[in-house]
matplotlib code that plots the C-alpha trace (Angstrom):
import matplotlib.pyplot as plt

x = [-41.1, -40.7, -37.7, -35.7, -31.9, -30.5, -27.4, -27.1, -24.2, -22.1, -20.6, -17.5, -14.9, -12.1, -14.2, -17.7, -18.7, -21.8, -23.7, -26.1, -29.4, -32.6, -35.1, -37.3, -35.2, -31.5, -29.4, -25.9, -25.5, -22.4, -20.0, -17.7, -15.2, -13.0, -10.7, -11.7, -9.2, -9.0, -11.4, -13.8, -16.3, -15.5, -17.6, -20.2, -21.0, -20.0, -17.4, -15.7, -18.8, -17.1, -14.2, -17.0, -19.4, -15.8, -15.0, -18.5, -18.7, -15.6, -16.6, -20.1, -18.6, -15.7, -18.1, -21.3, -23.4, -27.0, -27.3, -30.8, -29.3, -30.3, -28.3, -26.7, -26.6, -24.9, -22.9, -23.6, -26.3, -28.8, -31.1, -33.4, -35.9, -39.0, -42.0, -45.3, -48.6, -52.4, -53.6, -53.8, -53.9, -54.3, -50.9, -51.9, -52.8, -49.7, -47.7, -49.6, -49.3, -45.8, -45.1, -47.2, -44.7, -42.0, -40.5, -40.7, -38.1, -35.3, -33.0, -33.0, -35.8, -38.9, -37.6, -34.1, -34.6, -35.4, -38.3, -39.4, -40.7, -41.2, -44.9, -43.3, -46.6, -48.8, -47.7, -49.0, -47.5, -49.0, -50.8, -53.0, -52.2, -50.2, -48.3, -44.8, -42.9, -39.5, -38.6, -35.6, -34.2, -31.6, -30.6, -31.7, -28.3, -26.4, -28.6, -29.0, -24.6, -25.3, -27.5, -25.5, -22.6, -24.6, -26.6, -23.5, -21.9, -25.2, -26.6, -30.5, -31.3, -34.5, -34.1, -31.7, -32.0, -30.6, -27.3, -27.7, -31.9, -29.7, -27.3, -29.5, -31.8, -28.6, -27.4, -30.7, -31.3, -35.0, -36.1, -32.8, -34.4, -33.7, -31.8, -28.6, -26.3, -24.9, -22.0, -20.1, -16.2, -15.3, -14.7, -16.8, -18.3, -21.9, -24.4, -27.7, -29.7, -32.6, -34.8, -35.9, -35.7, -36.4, -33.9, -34.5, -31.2, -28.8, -25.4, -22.4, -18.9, -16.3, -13.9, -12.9, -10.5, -9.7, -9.1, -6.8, -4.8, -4.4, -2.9, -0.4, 0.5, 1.2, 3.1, 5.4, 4.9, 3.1, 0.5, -3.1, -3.1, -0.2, -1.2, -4.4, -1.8, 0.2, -2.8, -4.5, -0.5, 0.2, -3.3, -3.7, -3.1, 0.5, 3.3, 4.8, 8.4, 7.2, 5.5, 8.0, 8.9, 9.6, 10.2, 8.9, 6.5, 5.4, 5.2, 3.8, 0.5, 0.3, 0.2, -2.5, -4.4, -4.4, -5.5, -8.2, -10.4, -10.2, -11.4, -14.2, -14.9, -15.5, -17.4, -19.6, -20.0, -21.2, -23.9, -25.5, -25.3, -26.9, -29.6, -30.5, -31.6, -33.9, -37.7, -38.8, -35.3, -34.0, -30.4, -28.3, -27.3, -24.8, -22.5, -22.9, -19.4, -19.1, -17.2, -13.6, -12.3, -13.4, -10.5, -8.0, -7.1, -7.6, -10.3, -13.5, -11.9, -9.9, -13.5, -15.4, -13.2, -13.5, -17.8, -17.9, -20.6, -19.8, -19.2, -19.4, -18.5, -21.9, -21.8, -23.7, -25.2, -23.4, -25.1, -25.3, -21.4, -21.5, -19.3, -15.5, -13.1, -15.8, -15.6, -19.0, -18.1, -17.1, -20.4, -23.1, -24.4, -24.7, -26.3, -28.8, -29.3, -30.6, -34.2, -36.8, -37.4, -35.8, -35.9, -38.1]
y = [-67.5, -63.7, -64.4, -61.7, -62.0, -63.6, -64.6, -67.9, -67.5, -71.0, -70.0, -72.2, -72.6, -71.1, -69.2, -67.9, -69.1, -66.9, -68.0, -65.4, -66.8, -66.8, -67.5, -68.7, -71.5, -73.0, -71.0, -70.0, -66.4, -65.3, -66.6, -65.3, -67.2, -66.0, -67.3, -66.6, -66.4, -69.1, -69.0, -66.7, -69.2, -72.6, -76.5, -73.9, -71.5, -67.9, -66.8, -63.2, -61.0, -58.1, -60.3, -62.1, -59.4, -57.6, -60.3, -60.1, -56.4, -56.9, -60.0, -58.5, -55.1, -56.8, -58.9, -56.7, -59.1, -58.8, -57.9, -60.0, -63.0, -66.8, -67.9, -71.7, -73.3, -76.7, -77.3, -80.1, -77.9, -77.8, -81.0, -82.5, -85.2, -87.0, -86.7, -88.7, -86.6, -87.3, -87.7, -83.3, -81.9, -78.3, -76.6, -74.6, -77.5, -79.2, -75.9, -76.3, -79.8, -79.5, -76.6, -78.7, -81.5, -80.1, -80.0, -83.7, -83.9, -81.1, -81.2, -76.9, -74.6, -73.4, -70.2, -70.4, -72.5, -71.3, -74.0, -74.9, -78.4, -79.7, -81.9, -85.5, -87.3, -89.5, -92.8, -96.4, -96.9, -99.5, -96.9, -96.0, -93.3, -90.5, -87.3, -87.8, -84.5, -83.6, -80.4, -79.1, -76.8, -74.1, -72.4, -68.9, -67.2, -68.8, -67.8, -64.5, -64.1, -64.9, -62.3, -59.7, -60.4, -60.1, -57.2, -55.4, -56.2, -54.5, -56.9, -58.0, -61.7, -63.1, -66.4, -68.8, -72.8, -76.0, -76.5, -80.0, -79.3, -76.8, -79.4, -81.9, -78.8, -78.5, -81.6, -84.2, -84.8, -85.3, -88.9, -90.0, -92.9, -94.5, -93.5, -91.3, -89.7, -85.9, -85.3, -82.0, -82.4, -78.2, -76.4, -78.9, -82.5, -81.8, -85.4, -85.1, -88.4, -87.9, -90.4, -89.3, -85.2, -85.4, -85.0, -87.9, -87.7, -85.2, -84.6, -82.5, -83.1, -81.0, -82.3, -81.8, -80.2, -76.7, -78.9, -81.4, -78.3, -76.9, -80.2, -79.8, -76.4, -76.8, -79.9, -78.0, -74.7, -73.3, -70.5, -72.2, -70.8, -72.6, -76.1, -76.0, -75.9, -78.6, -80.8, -80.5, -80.6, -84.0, -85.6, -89.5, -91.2, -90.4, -92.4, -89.5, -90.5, -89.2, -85.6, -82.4, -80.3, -80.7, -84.3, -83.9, -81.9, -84.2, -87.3, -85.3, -83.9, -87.2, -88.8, -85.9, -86.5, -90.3, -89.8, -87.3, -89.1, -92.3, -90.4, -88.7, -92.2, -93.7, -90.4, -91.0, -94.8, -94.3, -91.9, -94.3, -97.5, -95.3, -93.9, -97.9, -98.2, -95.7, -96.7, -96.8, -96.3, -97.7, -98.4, -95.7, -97.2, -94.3, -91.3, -88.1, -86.1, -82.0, -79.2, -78.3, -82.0, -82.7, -80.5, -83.5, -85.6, -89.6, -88.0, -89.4, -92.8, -92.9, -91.7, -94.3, -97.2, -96.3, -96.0, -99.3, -97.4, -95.8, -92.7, -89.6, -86.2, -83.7, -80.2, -78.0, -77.2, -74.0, -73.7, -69.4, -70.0, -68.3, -70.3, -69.8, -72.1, -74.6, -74.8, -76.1, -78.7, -76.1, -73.7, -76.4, -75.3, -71.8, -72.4, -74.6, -71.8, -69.2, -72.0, -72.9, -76.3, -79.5, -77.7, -80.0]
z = [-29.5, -30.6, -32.8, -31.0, -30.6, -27.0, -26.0, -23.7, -21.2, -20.0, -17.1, -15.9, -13.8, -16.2, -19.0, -20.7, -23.2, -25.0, -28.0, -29.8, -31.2, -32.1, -29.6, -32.7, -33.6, -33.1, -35.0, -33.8, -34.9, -33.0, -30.7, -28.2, -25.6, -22.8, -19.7, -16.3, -13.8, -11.0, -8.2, -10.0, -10.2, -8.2, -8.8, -10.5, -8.5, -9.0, -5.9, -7.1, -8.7, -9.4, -11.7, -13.1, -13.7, -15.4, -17.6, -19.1, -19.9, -21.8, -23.7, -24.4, -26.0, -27.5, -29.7, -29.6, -28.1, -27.5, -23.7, -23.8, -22.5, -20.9, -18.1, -17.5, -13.9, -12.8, -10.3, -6.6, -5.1, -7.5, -6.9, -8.6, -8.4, -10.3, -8.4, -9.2, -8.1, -8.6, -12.2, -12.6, -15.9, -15.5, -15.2, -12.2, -10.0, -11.2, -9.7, -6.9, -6.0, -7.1, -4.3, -2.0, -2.0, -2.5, 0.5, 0.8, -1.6, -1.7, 1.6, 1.9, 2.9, 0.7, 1.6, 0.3, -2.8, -7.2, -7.6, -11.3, -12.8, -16.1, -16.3, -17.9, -18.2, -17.2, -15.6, -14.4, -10.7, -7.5, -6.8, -9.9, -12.3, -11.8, -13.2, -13.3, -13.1, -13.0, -10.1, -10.3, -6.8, -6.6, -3.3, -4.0, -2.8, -5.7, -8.2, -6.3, -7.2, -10.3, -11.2, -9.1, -11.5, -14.5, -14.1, -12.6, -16.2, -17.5, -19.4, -18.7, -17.2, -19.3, -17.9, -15.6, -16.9, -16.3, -18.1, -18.3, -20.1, -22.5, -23.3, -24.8, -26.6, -28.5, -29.1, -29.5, -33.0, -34.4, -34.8, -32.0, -29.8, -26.7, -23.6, -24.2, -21.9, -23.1, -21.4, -21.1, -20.3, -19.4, -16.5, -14.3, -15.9, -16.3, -17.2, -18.3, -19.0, -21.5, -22.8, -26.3, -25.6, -21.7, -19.3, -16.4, -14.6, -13.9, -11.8, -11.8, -11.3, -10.1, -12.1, -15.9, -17.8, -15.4, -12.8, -14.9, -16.4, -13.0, -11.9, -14.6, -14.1, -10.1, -11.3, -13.7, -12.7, -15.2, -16.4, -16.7, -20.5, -21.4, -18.9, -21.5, -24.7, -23.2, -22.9, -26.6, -27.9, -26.3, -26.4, -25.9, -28.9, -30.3, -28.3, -25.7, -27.2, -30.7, -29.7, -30.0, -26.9, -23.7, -23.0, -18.8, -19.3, -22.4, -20.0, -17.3, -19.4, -20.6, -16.8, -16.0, -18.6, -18.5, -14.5, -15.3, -17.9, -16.0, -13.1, -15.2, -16.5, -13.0, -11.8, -15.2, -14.6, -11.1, -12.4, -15.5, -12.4, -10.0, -12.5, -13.6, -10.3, -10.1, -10.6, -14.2, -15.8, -18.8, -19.4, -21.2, -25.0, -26.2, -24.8, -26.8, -25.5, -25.7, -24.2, -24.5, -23.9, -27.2, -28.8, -26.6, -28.8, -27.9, -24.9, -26.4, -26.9, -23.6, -22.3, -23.9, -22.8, -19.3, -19.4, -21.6, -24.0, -27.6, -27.4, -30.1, -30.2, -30.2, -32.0, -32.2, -36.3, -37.5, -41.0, -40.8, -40.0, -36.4, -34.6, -34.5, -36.6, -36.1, -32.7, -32.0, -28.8, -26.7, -27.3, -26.9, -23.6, -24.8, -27.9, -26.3, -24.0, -26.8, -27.1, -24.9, -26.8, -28.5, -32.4, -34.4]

ax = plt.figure().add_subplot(projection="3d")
ax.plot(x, y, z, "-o")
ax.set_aspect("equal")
plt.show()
């Protein structure tokens, strides 16, 4: 923990967010947003490098951003998996045995895959004690892209991490028991299932609010800017006979966005069903919801109604005042990105 300034990047279909911190502790210092044209980066993963590694020189300078930064990934083809190994303590045979097995459980070559694991403890199984461990598997040419586009934009990679591990970094709250489910509704859905701090579960969905915006814009033929404007105008709690503008495109947002978050919900409900049947999983108590569907009026309800849990809206603590209009929802993932650790 040297203290020095980094900037954790969220890259999503649609737009960046960055978040400058302290690696010492969470504390939001600057923030910086912008669009991404469509296509640029696609369910995650970064298609057009040369856009991409455009859009972040000019958001960097713009805001005179640290070019330290701490890279988010999340999209289908990361896996990852809990494996139990023999009752190891010392973090070198852990990394060993980890590597050692490995290939037992991620469906891509050792040679083509980003390994890291996190050591979750020990544990009582049928077969005696073991170390649980979480390992987490990223094909090397998408985080290969990734890096192209960033060091192209010249700024200097310290580290690429889970988006789902920096989502609950910035949203889990000291003394917060039980199982929780942190949820980010932006560019993609991204779930992270932690018990206490630790992630157990994690999955990505393609869809969120880009792709719900584009299915407006197609619909009514319009720009994705103003499909986006059209969705946090109309929302999902006033009657669509009592909103200004517009009258079809009114009842047409509200269709889309009606469609999307049950979809969402169903995607999200699948995910907690499938996690309870895992071995050694607890049942999921609360939803903590982030990201730009948060600024949707009625989403988190609509949301909530569809996964049959409570569900409330996560930001990120802006005490030094960095964040924009207060827009912490939408920076979470970044934030969480600028610390290596759950802040005590």
């Amino acid at each position: 923990m040297s203290g020095k300034s980094i900037v954790g990047v969220d890259i999503e279909p649609g737009y960046v967010a960055a978040v400058q911190g302290s690696e010492a502790r969470l504390a939001v210092e600057r923030a910086a947003y912008a669009p991404l044209p469509g296509g640029v980066v696609r369910e995650g993963e970064v298609v057009d490098v040369e856009t991409l590694a455009g859009a972040l020189r000019g958001l960097f300078a713009e805001h005179k951003l640290s070019k330290r930064v701490r890279l988010g990934v999340a999209n289908h083809r990361i896996v990852m998996r809990t494996v139990h190994l023999p009752p190891l303590e010392d973090p070198k045979e852990i990394a060993s045995a980890v590597r050692f097995q490995a290939q037992d459980h991620i469906p891509m070559p050792l040679d083509q895959a980003v390994l890291e694991h996190q050591r979750l403890g020990r544990v009582d199984t049928a077969d005696g004690p073991r170390t649980r461990v979480m390992l987490v598997a990223a094909r090397r040419d998408m985080i290969d892209r990734l890096l192209d586009a960033v060091t192209r934009a010249g700024l200097r990679p310290q580290g690429v991490d889970l988006s789902a591990f920096a989502m609950i970094r910035a949203l889990h709250r000291p003394g917060a028991t039980g199982t929780v489910a942190y949820v980010s509704v932006g560019g993609i859905t991204n779930v992270a299932i932690a018990t206490g701090a630790t992630c157990v579960f994690t999955r990505t969905i393609g869809h969120g609010t880009e792709s719900i915006a584009g299915e407006l814009a197609e619909r009514r033929a319009l720009t994705h800017e103003h499909s986006h404007q059209w969705l946090r105008h109309v929302g999902l709690e006033e009657p669509v006979e009592e909103i200004e503008g517009d009258s079809e495109i009114v009842v047409e947002a509200r269709s889309v966005l009606a469609d999307g978050v049950r979809r969402i919900g169903v995607e999200i409900r699948n995910t907690l069903d499938f996690h309870l049947m895992q071995e050694g999983s607890t049942a999921v108590e609360r939803v903590v919801l982030t990201g730009p569907a948060t600024a949707v009026t009625g989403f988190p309800d609509q949301l909530g109604e569809q996964i049959g849990l409570p569900v409330e809206i996560g930001r990120v603590p802006d005490a030094a005042g960095g964040l924009p209009d207060g827009d912490s929802a939408r920076y979470a993932i970044a934030a969480g990105l600028t610390v290596d650790e759950v802040p005590a």
